[in-house]
C-alpha positions in Angstrom: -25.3 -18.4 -9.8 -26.2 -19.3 -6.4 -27.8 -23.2 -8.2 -24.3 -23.9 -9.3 -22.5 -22.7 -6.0 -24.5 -25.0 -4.4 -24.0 -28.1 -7.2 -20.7 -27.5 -6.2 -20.7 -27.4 -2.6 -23.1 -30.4 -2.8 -19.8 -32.1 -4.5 -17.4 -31.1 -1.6 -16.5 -27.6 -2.8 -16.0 -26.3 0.2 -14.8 -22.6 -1.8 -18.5 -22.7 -3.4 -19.9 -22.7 0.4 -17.8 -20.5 1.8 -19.3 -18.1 -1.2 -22.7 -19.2 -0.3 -21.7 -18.1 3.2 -20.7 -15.1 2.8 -23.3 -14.1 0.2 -26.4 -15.1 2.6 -24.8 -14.6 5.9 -25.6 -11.1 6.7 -29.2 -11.9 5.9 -29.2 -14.8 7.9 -27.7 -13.3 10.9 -30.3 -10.2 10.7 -33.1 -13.2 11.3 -30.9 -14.4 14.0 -30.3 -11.7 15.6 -34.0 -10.4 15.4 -35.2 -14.2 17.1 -32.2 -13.9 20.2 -32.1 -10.4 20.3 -28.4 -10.8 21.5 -25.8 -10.9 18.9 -23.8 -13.2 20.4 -26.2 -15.6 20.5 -27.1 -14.6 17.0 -23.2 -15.2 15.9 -23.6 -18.6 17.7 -26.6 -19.9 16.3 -25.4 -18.9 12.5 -22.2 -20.6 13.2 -24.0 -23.8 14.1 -26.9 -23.5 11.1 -24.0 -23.7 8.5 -21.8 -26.1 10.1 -25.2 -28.1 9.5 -25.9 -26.9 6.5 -22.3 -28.1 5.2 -23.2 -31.4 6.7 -26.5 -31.9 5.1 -25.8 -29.9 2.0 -25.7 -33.0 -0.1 -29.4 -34.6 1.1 -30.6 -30.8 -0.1 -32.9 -31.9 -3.5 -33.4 -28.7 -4.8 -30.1 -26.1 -5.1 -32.9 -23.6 -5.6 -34.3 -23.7 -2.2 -30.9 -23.4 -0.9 -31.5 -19.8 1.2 -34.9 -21.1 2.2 -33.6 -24.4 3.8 -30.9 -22.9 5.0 -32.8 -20.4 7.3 -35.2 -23.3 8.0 -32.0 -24.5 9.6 -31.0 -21.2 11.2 -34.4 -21.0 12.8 -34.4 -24.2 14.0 -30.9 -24.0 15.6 -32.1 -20.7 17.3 
């Protein structure tokens, strides 16, 4: 499910990522919060992760590795 929500975000679905979003979110904002240890900070930092990962969504090569590289990105923008 999550492969062709990302095909389609890849294509400028931007219903598919808000899915995507809202599936992984929590989960990503848990890792946040546990790196900042401040949940606004945490908020922030998702916020910022998937506005990049909606930039960068279509240089992504695998759909597979879509939760992966998107924490990579969450981590990196904490």
């Amino acid at each position: 499910m999550d492969r062709d929500l990302v095909q389609a975000a890849q294509r400028g679905d931007r219903e598919a990522f808000a899915i995507l979003a809202r599936t992984h979110g929590d989960r990503l904002y848990a890792i946040a919060q546990r790196i900042l240890r401040d949940a606004g900070l945490a908020e922030d930092a998702l916020q910022q992760a998937l506005i990049s990962a909606w930039r960068e969504l279509p240089n992504l090569r695998d759909p597979d590795r879509f939760v992966a590289w998107a924490t990579k990105l969450l981590i990196h923008e904490c």
